[in-house]
PAKEVO-851893 format. One line per 3 residues: number of its first residue (from 1); their letters; for each residue x, y negated, z negated of N, C-alpha, C. Coordinates in Angstrom, 3 decimals. Example, Ala and Ser with C-alpha at 12.3 -4.5 7.8 and 13.67 -1.06 7.14 Angstrom:
% residues 2
1 = AS = 13.190/5.690/-7.800/12.300/4.500/-7.800/13.200/3.300/-7.800 | 12.850/2.250/-7.080/13.670/1.060/-7.140/12.900/-0.030/-7.870
//
This chain:
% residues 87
1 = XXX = 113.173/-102.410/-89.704/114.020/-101.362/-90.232/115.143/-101.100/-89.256 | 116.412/-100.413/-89.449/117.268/-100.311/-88.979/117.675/-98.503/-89.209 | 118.324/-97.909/-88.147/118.612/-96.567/-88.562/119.891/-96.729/-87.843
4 = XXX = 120.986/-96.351/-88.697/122.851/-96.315/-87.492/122.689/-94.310/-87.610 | 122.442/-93.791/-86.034/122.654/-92.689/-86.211/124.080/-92.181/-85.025 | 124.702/-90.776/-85.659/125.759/-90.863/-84.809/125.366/-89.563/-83.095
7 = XXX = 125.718/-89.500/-82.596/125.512/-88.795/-81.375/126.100/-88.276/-80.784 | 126.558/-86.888/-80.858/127.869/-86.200/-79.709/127.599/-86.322/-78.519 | 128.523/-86.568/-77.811/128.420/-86.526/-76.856/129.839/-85.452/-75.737
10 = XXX = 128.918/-85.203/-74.461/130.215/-84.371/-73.655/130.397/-84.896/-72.486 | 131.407/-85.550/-72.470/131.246/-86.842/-71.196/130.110/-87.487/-71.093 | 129.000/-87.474/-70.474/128.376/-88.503/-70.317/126.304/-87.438/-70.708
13 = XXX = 126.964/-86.317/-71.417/125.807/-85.273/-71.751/125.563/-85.417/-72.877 | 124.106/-86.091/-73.466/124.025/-85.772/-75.240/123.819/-84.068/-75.857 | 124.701/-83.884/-76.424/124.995/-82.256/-76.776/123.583/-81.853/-77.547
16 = XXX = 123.107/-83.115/-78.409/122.016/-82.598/-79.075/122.093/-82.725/-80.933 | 123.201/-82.740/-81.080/123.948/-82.610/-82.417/123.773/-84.562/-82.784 | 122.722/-84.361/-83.592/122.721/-86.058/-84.337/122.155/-86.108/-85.615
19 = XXX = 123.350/-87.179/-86.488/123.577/-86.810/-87.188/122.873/-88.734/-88.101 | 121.963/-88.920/-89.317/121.191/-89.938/-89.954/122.548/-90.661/-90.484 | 123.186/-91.481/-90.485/124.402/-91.911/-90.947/123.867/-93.041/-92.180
22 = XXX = 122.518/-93.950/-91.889/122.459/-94.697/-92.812/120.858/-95.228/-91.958 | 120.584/-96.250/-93.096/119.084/-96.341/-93.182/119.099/-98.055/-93.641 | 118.009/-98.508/-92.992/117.639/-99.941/-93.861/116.488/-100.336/-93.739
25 = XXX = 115.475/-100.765/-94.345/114.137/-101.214/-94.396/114.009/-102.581/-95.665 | 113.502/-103.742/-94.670/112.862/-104.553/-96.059/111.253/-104.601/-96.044 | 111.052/-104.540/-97.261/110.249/-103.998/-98.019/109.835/-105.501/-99.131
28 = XXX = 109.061/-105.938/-98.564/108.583/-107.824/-100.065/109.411/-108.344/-100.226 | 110.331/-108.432/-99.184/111.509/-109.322/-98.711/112.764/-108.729/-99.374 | 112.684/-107.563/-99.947/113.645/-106.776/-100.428/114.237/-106.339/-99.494
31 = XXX = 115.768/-105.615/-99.092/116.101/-104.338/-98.390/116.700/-103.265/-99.306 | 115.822/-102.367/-98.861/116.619/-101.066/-99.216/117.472/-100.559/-98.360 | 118.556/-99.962/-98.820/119.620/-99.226/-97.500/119.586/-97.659/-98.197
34 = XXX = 120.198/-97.006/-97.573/121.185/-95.658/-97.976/121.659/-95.267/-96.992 | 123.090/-94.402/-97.399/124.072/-94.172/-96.444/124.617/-92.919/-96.747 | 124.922/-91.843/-95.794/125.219/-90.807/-95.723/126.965/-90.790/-96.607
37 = XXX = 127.268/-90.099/-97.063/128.293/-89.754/-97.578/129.136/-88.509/-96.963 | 130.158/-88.132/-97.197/131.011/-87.228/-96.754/130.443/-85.975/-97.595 | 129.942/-85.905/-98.904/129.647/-85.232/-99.325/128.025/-84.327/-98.707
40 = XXX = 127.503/-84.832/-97.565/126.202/-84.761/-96.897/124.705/-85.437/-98.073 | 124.982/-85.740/-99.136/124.009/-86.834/-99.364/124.083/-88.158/-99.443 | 122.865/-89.071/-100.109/122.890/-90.093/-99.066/122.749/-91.144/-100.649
43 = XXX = 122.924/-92.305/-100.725/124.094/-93.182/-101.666/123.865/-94.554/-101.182 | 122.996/-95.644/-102.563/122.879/-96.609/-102.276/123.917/-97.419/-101.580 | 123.946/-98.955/-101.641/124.709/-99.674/-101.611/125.716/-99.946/-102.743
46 = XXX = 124.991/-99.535/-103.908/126.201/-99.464/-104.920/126.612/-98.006/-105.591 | 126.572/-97.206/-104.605/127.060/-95.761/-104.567/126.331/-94.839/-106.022 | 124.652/-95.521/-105.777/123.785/-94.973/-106.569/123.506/-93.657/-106.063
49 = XXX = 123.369/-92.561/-106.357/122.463/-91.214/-105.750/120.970/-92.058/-104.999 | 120.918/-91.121/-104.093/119.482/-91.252/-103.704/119.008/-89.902/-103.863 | 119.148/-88.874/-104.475/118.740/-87.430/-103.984/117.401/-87.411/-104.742
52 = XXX = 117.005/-88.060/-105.598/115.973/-88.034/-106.834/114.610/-88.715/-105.347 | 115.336/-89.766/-104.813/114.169/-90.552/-103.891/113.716/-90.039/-102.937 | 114.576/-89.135/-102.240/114.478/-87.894/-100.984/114.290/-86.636/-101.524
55 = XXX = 113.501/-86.290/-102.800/112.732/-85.186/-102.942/112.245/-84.982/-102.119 | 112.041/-83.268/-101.606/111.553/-82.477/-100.598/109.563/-82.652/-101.224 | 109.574/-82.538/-102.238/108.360/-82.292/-102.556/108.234/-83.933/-103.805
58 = XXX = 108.382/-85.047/-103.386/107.969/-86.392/-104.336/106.922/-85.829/-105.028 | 105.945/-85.208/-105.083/104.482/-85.173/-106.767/105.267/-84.281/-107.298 | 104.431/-83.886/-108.567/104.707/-82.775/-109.709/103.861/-81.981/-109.341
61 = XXX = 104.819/-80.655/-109.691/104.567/-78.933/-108.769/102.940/-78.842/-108.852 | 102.372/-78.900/-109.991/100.875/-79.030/-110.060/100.364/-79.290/-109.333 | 100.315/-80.497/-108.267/99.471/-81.096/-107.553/100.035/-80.780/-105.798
64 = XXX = 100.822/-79.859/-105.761/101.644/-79.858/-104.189/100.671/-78.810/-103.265 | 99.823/-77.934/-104.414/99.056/-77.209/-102.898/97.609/-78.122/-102.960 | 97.287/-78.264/-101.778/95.953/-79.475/-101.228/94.773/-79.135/-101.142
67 = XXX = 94.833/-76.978/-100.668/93.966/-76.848/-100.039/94.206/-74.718/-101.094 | 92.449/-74.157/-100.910/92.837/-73.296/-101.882/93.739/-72.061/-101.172 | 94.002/-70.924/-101.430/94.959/-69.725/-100.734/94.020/-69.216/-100.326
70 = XXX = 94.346/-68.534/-98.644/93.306/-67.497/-98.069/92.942/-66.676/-98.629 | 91.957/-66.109/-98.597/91.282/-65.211/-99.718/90.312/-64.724/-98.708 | 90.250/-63.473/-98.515/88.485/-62.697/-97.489/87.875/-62.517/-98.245
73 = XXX = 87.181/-63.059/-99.584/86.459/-63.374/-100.499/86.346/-64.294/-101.175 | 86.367/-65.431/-100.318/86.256/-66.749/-100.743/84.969/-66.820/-101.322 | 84.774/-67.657/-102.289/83.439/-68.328/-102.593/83.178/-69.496/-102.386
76 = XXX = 82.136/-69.558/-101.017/82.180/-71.526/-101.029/81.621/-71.959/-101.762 | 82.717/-73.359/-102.184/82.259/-73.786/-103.367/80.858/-74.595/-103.289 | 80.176/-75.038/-101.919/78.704/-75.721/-102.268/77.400/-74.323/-102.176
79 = XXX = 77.650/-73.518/-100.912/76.893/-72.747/-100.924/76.921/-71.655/-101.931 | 77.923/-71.105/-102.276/78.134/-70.324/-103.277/78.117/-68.979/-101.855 | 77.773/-68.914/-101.311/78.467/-67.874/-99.842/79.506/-67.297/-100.252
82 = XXX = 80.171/-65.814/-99.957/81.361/-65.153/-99.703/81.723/-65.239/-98.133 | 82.586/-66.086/-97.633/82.872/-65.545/-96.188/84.709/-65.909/-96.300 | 85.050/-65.205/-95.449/86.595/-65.541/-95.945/87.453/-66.744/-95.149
85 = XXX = 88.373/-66.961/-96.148/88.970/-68.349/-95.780/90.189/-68.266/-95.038 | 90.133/-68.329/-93.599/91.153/-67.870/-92.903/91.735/-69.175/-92.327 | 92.484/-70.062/-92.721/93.050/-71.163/-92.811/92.256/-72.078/-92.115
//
């Protein structure tokens, strides 16, 4: 894989400020690229969107929490116990 990222610099000090300019990975002898745009998203090689592929959350909303919400009346689910679920 390949990443071109850019880097301020202040004379010879990295300021800290860096910025993903573009991307490449092959993949079953494929490469994928994407490349930052002026617009701040990021745009195949044939100036396809990528914003659909760089979902913050890739599953459907249904399936995004893993684990259940704290609750001080949890019921475990084998013992059947109340003790509370503090992360």
């Amino acid at each position: 894989f390949n990443v071109l990222v850019n880097e301020q610099y202040t004379g010879d000090h990295l300021t800290g400020k860096t910025e993903i300019q573009g991307i490449s990975i092959r993949l079953r002898g494929k490469e994928v690229a994407a490349f930052l745009a002026s617009d701040g998203r990021f745009y195949d090689r044939e100036g396809n969107s990528l914003e659909q592929a760089f979902n913050r959350y890739p599953i459907d909303k249904q399936f995004r929490r893993i684990t259940s919400p704290f609750n001080p009346y949890r019921k475990h689910p084998v013992t059947g116990r109340i003790s509370p679920h503090n992360g």
